[in-house]
C-alpha positions as CSV (number, residue, x, y, z in Angstrom):
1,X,-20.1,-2.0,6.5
2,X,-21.6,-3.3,3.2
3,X,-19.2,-6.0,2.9
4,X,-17.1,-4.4,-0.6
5,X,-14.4,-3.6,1.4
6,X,-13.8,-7.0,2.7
7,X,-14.7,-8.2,-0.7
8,X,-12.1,-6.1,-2.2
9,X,-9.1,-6.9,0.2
10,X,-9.9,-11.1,0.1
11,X,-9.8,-10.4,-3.9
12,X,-6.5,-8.9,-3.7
13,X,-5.1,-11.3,-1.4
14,X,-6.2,-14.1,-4.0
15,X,-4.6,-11.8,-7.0
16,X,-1.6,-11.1,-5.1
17,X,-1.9,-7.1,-5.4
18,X,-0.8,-4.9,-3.0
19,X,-3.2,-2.9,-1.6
20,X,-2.6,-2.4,2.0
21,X,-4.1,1.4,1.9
22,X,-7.3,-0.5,1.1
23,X,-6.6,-3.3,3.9
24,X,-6.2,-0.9,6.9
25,X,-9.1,1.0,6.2
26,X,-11.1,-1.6,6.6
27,X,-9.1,-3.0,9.4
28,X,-9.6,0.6,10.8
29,X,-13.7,0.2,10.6
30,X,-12.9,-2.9,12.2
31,X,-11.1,-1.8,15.2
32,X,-13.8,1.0,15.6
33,X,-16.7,-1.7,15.7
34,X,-14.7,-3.5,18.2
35,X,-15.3,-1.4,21.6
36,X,-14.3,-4.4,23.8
37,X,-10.7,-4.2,22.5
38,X,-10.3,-0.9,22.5
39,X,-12.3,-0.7,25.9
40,X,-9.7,-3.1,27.4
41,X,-6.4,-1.6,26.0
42,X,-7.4,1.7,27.1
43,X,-7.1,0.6,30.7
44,X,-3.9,-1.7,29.8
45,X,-1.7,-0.3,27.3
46,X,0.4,2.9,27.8
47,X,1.3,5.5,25.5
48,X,1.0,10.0,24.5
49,X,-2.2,11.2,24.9
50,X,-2.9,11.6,21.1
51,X,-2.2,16.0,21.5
52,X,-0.6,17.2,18.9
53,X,1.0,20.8,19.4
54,X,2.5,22.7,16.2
55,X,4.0,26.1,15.4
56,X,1.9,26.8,12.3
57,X,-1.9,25.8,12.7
58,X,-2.2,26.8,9.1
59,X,1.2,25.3,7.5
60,X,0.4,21.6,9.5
61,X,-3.9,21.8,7.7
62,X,-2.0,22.5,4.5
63,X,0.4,19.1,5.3
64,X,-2.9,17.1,6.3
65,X,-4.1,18.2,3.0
66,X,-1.1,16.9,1.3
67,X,-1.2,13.9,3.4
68,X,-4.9,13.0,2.4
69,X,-4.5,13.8,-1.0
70,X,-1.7,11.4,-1.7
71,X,-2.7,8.6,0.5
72,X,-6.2,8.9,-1.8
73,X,-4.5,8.7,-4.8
74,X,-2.0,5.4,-3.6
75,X,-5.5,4.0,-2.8
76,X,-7.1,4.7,-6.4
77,X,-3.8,3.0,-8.2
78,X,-4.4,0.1,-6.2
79,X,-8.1,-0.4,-6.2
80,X,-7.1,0.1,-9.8
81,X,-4.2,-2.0,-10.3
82,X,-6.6,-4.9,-9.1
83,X,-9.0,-4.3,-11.1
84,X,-6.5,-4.1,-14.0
85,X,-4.7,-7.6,-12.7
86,X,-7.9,-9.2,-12.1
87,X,-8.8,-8.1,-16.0
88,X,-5.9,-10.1,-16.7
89,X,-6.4,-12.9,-14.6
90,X,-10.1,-13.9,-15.9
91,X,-9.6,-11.9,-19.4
92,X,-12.2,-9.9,-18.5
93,X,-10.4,-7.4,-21.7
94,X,-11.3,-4.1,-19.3
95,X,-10.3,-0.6,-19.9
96,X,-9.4,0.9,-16.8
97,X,-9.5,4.7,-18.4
98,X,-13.2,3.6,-19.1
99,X,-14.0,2.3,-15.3
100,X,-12.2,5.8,-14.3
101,X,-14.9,7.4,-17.0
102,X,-17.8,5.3,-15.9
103,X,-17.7,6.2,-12.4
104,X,-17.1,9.8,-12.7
105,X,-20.4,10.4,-14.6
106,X,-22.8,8.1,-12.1
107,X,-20.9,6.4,-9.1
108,X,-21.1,7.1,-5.6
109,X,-17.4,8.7,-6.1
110,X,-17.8,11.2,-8.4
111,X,-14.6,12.9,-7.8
112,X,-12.6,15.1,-9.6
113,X,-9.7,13.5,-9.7
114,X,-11.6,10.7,-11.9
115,X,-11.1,12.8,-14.8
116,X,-7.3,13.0,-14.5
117,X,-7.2,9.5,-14.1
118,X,-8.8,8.7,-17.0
119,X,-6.8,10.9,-19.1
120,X,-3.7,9.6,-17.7
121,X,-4.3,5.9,-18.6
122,X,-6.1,6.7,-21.7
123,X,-2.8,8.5,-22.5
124,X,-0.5,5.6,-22.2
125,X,-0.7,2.2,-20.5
126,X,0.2,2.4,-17.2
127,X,1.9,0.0,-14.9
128,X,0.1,2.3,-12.0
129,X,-1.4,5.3,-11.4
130,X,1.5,6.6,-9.4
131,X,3.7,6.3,-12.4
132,X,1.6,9.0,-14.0
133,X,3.8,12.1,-15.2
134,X,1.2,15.0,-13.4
135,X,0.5,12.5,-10.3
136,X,4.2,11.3,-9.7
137,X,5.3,15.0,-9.7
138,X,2.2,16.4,-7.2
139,X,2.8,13.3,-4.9
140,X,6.4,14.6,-5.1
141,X,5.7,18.1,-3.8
142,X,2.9,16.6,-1.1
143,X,6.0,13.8,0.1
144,X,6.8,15.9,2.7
145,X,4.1,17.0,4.4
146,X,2.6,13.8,3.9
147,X,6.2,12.2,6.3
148,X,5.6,14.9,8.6
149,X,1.9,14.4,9.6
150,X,2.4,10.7,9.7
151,X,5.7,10.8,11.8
152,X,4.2,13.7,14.4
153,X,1.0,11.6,14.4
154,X,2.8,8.5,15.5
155,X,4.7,10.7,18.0
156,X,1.9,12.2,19.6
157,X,-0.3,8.6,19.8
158,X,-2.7,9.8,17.2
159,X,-3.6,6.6,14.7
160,X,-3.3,7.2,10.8
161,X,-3.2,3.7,10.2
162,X,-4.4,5.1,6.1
163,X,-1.7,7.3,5.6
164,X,0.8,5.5,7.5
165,X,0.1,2.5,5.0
166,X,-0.3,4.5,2.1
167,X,3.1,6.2,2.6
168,X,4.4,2.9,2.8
169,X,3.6,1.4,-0.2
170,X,4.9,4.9,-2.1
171,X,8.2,3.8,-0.5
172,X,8.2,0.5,-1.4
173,X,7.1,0.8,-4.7
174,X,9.9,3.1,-5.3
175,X,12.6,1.2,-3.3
176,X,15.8,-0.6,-5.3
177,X,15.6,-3.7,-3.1
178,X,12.4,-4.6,-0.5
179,X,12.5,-7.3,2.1
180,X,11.2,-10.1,0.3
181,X,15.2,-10.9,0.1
182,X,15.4,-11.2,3.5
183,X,12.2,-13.4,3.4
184,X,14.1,-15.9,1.1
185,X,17.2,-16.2,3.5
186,X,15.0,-16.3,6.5
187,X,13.0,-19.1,4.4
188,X,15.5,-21.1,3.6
189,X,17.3,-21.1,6.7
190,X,14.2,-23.0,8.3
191,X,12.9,-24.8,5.8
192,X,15.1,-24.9,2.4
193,X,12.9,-23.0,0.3
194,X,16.0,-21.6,-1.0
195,X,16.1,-17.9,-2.5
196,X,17.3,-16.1,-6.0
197,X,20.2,-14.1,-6.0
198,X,20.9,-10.9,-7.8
199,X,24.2,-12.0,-9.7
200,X,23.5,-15.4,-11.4
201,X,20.3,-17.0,-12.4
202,X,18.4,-19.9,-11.0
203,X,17.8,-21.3,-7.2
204,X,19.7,-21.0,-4.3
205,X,20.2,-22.8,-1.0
206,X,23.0,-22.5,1.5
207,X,24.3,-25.1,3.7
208,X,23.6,-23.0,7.0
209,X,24.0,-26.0,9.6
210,X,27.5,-27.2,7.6
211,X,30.1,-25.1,6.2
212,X,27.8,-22.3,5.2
213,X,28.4,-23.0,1.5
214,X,25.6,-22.3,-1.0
215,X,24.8,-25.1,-3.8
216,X,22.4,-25.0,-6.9
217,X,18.8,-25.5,-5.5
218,X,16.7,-26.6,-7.8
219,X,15.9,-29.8,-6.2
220,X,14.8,-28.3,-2.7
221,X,11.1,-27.9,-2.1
């Protein structure tokens, strides 16, 4: 534990970009360097003995393959999408098919899958790796044997906390609506934050303790 991990997740927190795949890795090598907690919750906390039992040995190693490869690649668009929002934040002017480039031909990574992502943003400008023509359809041929390792994991007690985040995030990033709405209602409820809606422009607050109404919000802190 070097310290970039922690580096990296307190910089996306300050940029605002999600990378949770990122996060719970290093939460992960966190809970592993913590053998009090888990010491203590062993002998407290209940739960299946982490054995997993399928019908095809060979089909399941071919769904963890899946599952690995497309929980690596939701970690490379957001390692990268920081670095490409943090370009923007300090005008730093970087070329993110460049970094792919530069760390194919020296860095401790050196992985294959470097070159394809260099091509891809040299070929257009992408809002994230996962938008990608060749990697949005391989992540759609590995989305279901990437649900099925993470939900029989969860079943059986066995912690992916990786995949389970990175499978996450695919689903968010692809959903119509997410619960930041929610968060708004919930927000202004307590503490008349107030909250956007999707028909009309501008601020919202509703009158929750009086007649429920909602009124023009602009004012409300």
């Amino acid at each position: 534990m070097k310290g970039t991990g922690t580096w990296t997740v307190q910089s996306g927190l300050t940029l605002g970009t999600p990378i949770n795949t990122i996060a719970e890795s290093v939460f992960a090598r966190a809970v592993s360097s913590h053998p009090q907690l888990r010491k203590a919750a062993q002998a407290a906390l209940q739960g299946p003995a982490g054995t997993l039992t399928v019908e095809d040995r060979d089909a399941f190693i071919e769904q963890i393959r899946q599952a690995l490869w497309a929980s690596k690649v939701v970690a490379y668009a957001q390692g990268l999408d920081e670095i490409r929002m943090a370009s923007q934040e300090y005008g730093w002017n970087i070329d993110v098919a460049e970094v792919a480039r530069i760390w194919r031909a020296g860095c401790i990574i050196r992985a294959k899958l470097l070159e394809r992502i260099r091509s891809e943003y040299a070929a257009s400008n992408l809002v994230s790796l996962l938008t990608a023509p060749s990697v949005a359809a391989d992540l759609a041929t590995c989305q279901d044997g990437w649900r099925t390792v993470v939900a029989q994991a969860v079943m059986a007690g066995v912690p992916v906390p990786v995949f389970s985040a990175a499978l996450a995030h695919y689903d968010l990033a692809r959903a119509p609506r997410v619960n930041a709405a929610l968060t708004q209602g919930l927000r202004d409820f307590f503490g008349a934050h107030t909250y956007l809606r999707t028909d009309i422009e501008g601020l919202w607050h509703t009158q929750w303790s009086g007649d429920g109404t909602e009124v023009p919000g602009e004012d409300m802190h």
